[in-house]
C-alpha positions as a Markdown table, in Angstrom:
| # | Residue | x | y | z |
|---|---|---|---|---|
| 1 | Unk | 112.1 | 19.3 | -2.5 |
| 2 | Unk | 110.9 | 22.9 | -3.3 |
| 3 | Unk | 109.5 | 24.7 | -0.8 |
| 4 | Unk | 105.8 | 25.9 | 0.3 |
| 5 | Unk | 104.8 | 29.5 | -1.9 |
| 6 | Unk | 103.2 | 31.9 | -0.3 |
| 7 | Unk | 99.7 | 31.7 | 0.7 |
| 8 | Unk | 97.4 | 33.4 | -1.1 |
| 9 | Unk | 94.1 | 33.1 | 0.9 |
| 10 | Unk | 93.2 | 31.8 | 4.5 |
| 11 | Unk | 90.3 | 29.5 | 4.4 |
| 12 | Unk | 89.2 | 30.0 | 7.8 |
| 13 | Unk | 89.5 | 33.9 | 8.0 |
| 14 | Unk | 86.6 | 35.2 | 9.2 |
| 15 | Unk | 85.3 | 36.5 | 5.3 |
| 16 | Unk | 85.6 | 33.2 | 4.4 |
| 17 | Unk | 83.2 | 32.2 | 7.2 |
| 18 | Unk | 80.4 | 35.0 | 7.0 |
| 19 | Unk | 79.9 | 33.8 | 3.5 |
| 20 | Unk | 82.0 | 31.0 | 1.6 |
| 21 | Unk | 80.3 | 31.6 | -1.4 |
| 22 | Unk | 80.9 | 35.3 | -1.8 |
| 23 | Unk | 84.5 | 34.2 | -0.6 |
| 24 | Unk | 85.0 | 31.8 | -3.4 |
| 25 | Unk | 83.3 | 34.0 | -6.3 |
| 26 | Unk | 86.4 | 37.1 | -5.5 |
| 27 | Unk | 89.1 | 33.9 | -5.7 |
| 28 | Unk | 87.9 | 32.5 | -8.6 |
| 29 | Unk | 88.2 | 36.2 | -10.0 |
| 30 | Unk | 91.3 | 37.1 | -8.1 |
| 31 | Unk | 93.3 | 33.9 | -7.9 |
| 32 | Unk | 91.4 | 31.2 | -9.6 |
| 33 | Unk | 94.8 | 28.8 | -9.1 |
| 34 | Unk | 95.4 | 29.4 | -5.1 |
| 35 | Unk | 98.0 | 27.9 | -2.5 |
| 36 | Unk | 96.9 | 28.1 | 1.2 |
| 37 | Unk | 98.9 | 26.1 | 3.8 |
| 38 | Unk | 95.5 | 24.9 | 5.3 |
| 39 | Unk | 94.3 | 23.4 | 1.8 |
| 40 | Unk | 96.9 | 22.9 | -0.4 |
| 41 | Unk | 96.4 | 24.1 | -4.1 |
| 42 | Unk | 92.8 | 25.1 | -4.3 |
| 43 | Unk | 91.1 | 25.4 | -8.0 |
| 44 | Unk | 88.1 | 27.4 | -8.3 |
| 45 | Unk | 87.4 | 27.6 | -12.1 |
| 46 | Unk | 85.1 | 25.0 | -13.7 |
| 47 | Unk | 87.5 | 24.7 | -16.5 |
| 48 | Unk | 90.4 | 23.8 | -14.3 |
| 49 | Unk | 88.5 | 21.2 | -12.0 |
| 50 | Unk | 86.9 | 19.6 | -14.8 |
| 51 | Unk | 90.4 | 19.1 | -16.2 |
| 52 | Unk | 91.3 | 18.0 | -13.5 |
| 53 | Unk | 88.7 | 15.5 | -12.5 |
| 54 | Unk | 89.0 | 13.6 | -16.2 |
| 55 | Unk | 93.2 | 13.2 | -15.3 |
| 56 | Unk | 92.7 | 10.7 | -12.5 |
| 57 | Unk | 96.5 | 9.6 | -13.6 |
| 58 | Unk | 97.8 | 13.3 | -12.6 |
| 59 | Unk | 94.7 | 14.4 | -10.1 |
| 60 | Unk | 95.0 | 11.2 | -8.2 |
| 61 | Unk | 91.9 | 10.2 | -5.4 |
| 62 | Unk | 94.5 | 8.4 | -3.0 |
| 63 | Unk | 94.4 | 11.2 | -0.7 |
| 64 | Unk | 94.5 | 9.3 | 2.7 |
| 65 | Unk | 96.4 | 6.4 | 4.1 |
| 66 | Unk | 92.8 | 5.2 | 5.2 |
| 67 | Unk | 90.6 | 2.7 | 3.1 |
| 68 | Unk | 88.4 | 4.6 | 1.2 |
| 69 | Unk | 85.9 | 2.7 | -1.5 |
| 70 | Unk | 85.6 | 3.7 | -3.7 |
| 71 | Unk | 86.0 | 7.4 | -4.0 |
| 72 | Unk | 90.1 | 6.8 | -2.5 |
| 73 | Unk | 91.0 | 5.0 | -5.3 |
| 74 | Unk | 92.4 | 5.4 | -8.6 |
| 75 | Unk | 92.0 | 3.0 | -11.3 |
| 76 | Unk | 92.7 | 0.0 | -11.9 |
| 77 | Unk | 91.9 | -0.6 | -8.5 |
| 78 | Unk | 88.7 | 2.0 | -8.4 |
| 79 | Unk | 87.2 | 0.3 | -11.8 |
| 80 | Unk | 87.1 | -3.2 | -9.8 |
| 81 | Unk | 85.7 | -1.4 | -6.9 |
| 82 | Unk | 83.6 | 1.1 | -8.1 |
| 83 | Unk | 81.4 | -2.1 | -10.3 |
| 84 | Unk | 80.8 | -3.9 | -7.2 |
| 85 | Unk | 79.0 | -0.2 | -5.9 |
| 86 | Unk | 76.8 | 1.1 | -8.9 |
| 87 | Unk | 74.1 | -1.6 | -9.2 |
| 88 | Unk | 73.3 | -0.7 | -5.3 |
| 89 | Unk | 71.4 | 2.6 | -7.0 |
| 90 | Unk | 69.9 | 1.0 | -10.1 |
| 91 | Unk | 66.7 | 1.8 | -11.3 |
| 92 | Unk | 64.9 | -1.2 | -9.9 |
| 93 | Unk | 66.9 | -0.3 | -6.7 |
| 94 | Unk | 65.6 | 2.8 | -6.5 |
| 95 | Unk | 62.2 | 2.2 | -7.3 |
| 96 | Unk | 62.0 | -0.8 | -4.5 |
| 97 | Unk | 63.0 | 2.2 | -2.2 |
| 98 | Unk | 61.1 | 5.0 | -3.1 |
| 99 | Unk | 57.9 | 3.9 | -1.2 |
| 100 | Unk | 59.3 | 3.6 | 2.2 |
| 101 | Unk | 61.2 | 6.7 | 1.6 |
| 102 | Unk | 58.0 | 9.1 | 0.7 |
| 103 | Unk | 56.3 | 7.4 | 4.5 |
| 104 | Unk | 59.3 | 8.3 | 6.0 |
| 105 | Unk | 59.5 | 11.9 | 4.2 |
| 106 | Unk | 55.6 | 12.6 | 4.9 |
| 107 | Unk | 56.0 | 11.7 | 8.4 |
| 108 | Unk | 58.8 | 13.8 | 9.0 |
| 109 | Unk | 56.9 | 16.6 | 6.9 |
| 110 | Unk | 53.4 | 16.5 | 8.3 |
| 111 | Unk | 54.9 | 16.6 | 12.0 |
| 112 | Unk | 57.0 | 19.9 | 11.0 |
| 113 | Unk | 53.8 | 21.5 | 9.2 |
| 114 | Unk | 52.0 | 20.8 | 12.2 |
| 115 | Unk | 54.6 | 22.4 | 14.2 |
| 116 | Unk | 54.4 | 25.4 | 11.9 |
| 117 | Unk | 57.4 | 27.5 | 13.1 |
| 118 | Unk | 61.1 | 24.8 | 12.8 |
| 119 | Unk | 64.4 | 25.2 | 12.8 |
| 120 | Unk | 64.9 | 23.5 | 9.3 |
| 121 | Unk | 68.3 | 21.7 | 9.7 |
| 122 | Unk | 67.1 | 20.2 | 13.3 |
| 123 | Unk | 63.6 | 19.9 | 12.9 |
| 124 | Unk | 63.5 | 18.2 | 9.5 |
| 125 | Unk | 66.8 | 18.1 | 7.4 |
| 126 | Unk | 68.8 | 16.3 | 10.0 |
| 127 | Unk | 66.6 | 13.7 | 10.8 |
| 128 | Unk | 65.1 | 13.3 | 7.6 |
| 129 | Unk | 68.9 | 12.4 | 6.2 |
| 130 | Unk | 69.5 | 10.1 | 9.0 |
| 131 | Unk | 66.3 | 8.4 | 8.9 |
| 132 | Unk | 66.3 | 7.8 | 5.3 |
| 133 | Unk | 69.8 | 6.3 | 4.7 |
| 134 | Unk | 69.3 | 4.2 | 7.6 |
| 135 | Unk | 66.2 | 2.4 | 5.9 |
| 136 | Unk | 67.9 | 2.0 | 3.0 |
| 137 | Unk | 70.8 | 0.5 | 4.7 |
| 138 | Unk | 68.0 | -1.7 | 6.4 |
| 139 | Unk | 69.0 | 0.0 | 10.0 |
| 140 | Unk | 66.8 | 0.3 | 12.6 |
| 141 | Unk | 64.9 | 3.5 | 13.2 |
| 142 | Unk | 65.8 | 3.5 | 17.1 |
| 143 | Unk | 69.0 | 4.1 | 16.0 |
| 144 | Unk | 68.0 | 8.0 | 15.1 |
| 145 | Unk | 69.3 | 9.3 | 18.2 |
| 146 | Unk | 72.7 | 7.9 | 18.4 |
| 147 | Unk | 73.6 | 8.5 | 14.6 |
| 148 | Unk | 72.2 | 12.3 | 15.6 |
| 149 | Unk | 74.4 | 12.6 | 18.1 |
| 150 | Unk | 77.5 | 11.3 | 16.3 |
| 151 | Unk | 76.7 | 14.1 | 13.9 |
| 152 | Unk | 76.9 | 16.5 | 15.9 |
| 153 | Unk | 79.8 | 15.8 | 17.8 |
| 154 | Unk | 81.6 | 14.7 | 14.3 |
| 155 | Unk | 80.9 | 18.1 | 13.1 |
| 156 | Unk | 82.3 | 19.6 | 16.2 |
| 157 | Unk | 85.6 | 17.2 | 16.1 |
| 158 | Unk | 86.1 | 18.5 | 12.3 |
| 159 | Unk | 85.1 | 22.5 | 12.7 |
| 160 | Unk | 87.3 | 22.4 | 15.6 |
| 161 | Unk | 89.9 | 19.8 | 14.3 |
| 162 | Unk | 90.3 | 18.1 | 17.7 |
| 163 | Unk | 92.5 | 15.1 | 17.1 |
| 164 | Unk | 91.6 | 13.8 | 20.2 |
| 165 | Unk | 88.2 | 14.1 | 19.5 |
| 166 | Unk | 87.7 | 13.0 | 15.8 |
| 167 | Unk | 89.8 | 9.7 | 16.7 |
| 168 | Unk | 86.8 | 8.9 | 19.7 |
| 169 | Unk | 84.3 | 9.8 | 16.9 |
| 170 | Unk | 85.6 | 7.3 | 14.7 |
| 171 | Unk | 85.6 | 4.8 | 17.8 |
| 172 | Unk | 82.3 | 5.8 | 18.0 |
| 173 | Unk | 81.2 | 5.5 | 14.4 |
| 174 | Unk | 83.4 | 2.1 | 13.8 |
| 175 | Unk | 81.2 | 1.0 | 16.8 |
| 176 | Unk | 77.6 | 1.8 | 15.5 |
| 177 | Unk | 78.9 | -0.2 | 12.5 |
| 178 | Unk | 79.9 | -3.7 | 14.1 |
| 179 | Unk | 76.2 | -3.4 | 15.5 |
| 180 | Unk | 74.6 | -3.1 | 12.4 |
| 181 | Unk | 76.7 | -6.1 | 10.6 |
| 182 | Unk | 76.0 | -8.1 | 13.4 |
| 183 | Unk | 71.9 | -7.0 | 13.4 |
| 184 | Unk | 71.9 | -7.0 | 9.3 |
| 185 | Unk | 73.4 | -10.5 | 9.1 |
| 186 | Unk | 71.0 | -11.9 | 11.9 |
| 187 | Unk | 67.9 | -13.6 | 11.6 |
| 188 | Unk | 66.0 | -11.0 | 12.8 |
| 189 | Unk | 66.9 | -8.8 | 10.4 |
| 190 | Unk | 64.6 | -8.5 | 7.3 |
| 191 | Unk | 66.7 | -8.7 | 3.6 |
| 192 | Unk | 68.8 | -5.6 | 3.7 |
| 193 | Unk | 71.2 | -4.0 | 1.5 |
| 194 | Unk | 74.3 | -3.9 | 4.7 |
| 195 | Unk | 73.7 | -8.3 | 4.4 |
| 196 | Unk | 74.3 | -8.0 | 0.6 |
| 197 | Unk | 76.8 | -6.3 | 1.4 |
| 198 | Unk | 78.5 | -8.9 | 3.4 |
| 199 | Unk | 77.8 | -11.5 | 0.8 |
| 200 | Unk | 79.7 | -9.4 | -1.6 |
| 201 | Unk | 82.4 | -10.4 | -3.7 |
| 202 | Unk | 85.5 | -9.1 | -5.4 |
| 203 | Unk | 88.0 | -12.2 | -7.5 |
| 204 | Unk | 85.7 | -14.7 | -5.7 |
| 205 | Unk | 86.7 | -13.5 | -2.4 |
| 206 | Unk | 84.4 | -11.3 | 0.1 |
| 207 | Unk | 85.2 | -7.6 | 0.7 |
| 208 | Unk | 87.5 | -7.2 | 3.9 |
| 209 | Unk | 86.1 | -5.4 | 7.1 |
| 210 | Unk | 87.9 | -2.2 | 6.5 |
| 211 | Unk | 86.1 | -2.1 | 3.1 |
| 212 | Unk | 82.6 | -2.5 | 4.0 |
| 213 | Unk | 83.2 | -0.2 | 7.1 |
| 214 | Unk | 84.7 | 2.0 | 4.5 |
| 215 | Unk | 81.6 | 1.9 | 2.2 |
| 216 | Unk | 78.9 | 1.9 | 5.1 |
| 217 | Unk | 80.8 | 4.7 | 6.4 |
| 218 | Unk | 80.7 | 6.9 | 2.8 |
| 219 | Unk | 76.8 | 5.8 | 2.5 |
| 220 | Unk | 76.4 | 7.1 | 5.9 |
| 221 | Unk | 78.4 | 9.7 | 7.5 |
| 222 | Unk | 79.2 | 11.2 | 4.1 |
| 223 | Unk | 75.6 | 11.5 | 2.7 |
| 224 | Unk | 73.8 | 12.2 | 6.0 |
| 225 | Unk | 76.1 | 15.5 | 5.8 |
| 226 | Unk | 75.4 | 16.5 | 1.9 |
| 227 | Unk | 71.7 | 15.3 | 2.4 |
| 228 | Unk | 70.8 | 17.6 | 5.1 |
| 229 | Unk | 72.8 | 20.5 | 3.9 |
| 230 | Unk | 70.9 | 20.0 | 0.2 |
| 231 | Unk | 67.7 | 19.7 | 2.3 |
| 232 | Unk | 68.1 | 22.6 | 3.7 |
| 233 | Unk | 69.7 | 24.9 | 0.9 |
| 234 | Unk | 66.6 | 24.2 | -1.2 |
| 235 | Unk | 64.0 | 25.1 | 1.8 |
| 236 | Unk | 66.1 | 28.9 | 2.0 |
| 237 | Unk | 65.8 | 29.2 | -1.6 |
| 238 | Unk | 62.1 | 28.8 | -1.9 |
| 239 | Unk | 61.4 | 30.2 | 1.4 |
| 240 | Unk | 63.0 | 33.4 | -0.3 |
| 241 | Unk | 61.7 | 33.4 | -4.0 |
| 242 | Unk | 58.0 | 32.7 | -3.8 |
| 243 | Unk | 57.7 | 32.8 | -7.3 |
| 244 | Unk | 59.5 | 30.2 | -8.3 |
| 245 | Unk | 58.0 | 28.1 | -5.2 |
| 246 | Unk | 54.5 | 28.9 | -7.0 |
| 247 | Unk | 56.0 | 28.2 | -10.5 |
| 248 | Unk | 57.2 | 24.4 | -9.1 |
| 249 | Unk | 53.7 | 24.2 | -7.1 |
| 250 | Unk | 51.7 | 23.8 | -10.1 |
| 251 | Unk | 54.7 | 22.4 | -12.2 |
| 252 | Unk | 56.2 | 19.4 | -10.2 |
| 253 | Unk | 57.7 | 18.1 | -13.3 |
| 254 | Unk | 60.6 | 20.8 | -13.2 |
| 255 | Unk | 61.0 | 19.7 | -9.6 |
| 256 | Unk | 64.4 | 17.2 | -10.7 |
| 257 | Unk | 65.8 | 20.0 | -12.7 |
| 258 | Unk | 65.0 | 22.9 | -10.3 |
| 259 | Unk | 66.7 | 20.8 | -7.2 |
| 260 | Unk | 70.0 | 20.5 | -9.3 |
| 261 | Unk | 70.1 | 23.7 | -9.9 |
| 262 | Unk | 69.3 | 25.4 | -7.0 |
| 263 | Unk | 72.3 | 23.2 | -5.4 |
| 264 | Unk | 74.7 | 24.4 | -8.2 |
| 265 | Unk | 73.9 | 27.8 | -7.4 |
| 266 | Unk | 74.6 | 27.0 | -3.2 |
| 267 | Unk | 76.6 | 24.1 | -3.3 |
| 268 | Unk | 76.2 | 21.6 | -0.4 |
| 269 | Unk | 79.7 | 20.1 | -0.7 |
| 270 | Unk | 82.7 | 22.5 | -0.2 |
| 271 | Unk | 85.3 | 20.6 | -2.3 |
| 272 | Unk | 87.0 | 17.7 | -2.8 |
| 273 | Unk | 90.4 | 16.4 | -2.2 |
| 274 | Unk | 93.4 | 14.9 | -4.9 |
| 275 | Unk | 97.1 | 15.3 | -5.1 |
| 276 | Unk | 99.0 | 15.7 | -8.2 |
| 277 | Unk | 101.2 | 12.5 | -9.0 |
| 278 | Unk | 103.7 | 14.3 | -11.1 |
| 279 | Unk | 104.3 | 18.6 | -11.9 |
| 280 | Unk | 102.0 | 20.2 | -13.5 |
| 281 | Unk | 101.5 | 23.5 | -15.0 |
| 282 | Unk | 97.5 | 25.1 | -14.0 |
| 283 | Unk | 95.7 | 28.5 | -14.7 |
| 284 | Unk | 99.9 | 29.7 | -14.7 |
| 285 | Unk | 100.8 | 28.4 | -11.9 |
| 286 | Unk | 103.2 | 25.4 | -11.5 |
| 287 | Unk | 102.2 | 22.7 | -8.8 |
| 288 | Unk | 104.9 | 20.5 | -7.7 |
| 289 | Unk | 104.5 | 16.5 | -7.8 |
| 290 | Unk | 102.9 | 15.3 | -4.4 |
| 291 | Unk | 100.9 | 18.5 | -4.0 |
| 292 | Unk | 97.7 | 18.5 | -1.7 |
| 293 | Unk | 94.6 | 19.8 | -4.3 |
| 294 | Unk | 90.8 | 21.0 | -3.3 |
| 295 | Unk | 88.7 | 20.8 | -6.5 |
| 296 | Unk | 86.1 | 24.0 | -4.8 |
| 297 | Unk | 83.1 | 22.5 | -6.4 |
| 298 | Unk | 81.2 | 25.9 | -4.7 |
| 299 | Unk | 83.4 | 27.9 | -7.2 |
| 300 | Unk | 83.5 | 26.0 | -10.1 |
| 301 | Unk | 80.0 | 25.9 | -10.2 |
| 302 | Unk | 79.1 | 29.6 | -10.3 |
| 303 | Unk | 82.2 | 30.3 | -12.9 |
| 304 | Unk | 80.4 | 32.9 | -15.0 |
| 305 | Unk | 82.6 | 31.1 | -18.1 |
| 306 | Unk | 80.5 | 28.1 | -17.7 |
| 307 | Unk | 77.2 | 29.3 | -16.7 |
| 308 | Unk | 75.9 | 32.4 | -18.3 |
| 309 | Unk | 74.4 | 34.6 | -15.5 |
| 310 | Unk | 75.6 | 31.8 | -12.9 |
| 311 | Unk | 74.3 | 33.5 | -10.1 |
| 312 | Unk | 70.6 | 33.1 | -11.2 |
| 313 | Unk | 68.3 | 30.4 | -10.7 |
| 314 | Unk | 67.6 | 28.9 | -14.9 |
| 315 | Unk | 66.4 | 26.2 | -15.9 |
| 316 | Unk | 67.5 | 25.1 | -18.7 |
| 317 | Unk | 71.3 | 24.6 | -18.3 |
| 318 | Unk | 73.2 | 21.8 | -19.6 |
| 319 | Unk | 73.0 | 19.3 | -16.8 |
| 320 | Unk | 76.3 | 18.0 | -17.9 |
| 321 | Unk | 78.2 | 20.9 | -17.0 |
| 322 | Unk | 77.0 | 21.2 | -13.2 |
| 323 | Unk | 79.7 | 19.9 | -11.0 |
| 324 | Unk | 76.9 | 18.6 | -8.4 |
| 325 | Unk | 77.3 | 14.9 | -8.4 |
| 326 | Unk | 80.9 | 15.4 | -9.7 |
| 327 | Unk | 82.0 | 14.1 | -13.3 |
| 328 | Unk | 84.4 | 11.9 | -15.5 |
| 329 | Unk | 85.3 | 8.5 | -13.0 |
| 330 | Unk | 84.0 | 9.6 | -9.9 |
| 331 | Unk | 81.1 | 10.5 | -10.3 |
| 332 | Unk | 79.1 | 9.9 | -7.6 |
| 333 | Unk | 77.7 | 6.7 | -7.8 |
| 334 | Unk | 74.7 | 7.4 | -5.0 |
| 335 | Unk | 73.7 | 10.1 | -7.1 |
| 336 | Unk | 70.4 | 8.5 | -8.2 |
| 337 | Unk | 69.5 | 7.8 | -4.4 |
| 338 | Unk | 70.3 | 11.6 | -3.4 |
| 339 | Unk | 67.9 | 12.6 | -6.2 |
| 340 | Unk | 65.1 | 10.3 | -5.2 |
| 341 | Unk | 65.3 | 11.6 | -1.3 |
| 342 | Unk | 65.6 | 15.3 | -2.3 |
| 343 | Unk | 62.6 | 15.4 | -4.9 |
| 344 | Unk | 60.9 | 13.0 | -2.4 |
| 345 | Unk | 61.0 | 16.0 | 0.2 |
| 346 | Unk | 60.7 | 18.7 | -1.9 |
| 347 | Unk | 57.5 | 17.0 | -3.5 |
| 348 | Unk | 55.7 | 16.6 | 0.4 |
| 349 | Unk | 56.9 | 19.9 | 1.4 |
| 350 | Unk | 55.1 | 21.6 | -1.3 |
| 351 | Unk | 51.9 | 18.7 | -1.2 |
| 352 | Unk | 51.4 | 19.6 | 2.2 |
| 353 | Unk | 52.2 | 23.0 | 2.9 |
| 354 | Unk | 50.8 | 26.1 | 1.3 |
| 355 | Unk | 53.8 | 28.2 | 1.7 |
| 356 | Unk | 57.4 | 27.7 | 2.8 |
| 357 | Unk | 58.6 | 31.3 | 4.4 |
| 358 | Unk | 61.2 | 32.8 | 6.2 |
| 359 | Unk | 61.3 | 32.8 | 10.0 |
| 360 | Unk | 62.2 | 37.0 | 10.5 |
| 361 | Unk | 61.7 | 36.0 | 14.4 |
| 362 | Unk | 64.8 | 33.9 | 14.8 |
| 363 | Unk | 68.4 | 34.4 | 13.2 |
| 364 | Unk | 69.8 | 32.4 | 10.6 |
| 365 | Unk | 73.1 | 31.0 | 10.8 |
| 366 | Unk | 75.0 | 29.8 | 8.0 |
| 367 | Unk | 77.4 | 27.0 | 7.9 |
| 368 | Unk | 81.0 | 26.9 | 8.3 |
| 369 | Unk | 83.9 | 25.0 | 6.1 |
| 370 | Unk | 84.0 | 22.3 | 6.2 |
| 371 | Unk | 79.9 | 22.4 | 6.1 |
| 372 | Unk | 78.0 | 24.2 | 3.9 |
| 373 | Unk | 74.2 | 25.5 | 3.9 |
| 374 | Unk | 73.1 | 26.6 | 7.3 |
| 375 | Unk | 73.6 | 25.3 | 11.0 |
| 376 | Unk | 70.0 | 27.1 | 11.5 |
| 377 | Unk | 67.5 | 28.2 | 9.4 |
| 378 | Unk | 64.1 | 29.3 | 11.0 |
| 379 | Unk | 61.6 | 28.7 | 8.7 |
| 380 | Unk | 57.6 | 28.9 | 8.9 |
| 381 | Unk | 55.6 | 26.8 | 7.2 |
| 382 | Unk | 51.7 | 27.2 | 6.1 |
């Protein structure tokens, strides 16, 4: 067995942490193909992760010993899987959805207007994530504080990486999930996706506990985090180009198109995991068989060779070329319900507001890896 190279970077040095984007820009120059003994192999040129994410027999998704639906799997197994997921966000799906999402959203938004000076992520972008994927799990709104409070403590476990600590939070979490099957499968529950979910099949048999605690926990703790971060990225970026917040304003149109690629230009997911299932040669460098990988979506998305002038805000771009929602097999299948939440907020923000500004009173602080956006942003709204 060959041993470790020497790192290249340190993910968690303090440069890294002021800014990761800045951070992953002078890697993808510098060392596009990078060991680190805290990540692995990273990749940060779009080129080499979109390689990458269409080899799912050499960049395999079986990255923990834990269940993982379907994004852990590699196919056959993820095919199966992954066809029992997608009609969840179908069309009709979404458009059952979209009205209680917008009461939800233009409750959340016309209390933060009225408040006039928020902290962003805690004022709006948390809650509005949690709120919304609980009511399309069919989840109870009372349950706001307690999925709140395992975010934040989940957050802590993972920045920290307290062992201790992350295994209570998944005590936790696996908790607040045996309560909602047993409240979603009840009588005085009212149709819910979580009770389809139950009755789901796979061969004529029903999915096992582990994998519907595995999907419930993907729909939930996974999107909750991406969500609010998104929410939040796209508030900065129109807090801080006026322009373009007029330009969207009077064209809501654009709105779809403008969201994706504000979040290519500040991605709201770091990266992604695989490890290599045989050697293989990248960007010159040769990456032993059983190798930990992070696919840097931040990076790849910014890569000048993909984007021309890919640090400014275009529309226009080839929407197949943004690493957003991920490509090839797994692409994200909740896609469609991301977009519908984040133009649903965007849309009542700018309906109900008539400007979105920075907050110059009140510091902003950016996120850390493994999050990405902003742990505060003061904003002011009009």
């Amino acid at each position: 067995m060959s041993s470790a190279p020497p790192p290249d970077w340190d993910p968690h040095s303090a440069d890294v942490h002021q800014d990761q984007r800045a951070a992953y820009d002078k890697m993808r120059a510098r060392c596009p193909v990078a060991y680190s003994d805290a990540l692995g192999w990273s990749l940060f040129r779009h080129e080499d992760i979109l390689a990458a994410l269409h080899e799912p027999g050499v960049f395999s998704n079986v990255v923990s010993q834990h269940v993982a639906v379907p994004n852990g799997m590699d196919p056959p197994t993820h095919t199966a899987y992954r066809a029992l997921i997608e009609p969840f966000f179908a069309p009709a799906r979404m458009d059952a959805f979209e009205p209680a999402c917008r009461r939800i959203t233009a409750e959340l938004v016309q209390r933060a207007h009225a408040a006039g000076r928020i902290d962003a992520m805690a004022d709006l972008a948390l809650p509005f994530s949690i709120r919304v994927q609980c009511a399309f799990l069919g989840w109870p709104d009372d349950l706001l504080p307690q999925l709140l409070q395992w975010t934040q403590k989940q957050g802590e476990a993972t920045r920290s990486q307290d062992r201790e600590a992350l295994a209570r939070q998944a005590q936790v979490f696996d908790t607040i999930i045996d309560d909602m099957l047993q409240y979603c499968a009840s009588a005085a529950a009212p149709p819910n996706v979580t009770a389809e979910l139950l009755d789901t099949q796979l061969d004529g048999a029903p999915l096992r506990t582990a994998e519907i605690v595995s999907i419930l926990r993907n729909w939930t703790a996974g999107e909750i985090g991406t969500i609010s971060a998104s929410v939040g990225i796209v508030m900065q970026f129109l807090a801080e180009q006026p322009d373009i917040q007029t330009d969207l304003r009077t064209r809501p149109e654009q709105l779809d198109e403008a969201i994706d690629e504000i979040l290519r230009l500040y991605g709201p997911l770091v990266l992604n995991r695989r490890v290599t299932t045989c050697p293989i040669d990248v960007g010159g460098r040769h990456i032993p068989a059983a190798s930990r990988l992070s696919l840097v979506w931040m990076a790849g998305n910014r890569d000048d060779d993909a984007f021309a002038e890919a640090d400014h805000f275009q529309l226009g771009r080839d929407p197949d070329r943004n690493l957003l929602y991920g490509a090839g097999i797994h692409v994200c299948p909740g896609a469609p319900l991301a977009r519908l939440e984040l133009r649903m907020i965007v849309e009542e923000l700018l309906a109900r507001t008539s400007a979105i500004e920075p907050d110059p009173t009140v510091p902003t602080v950016h996120a850390i890896y493994p999050d990405s956006g902003y742990s505060r942003l003061p904003i002011r709204l009009r």
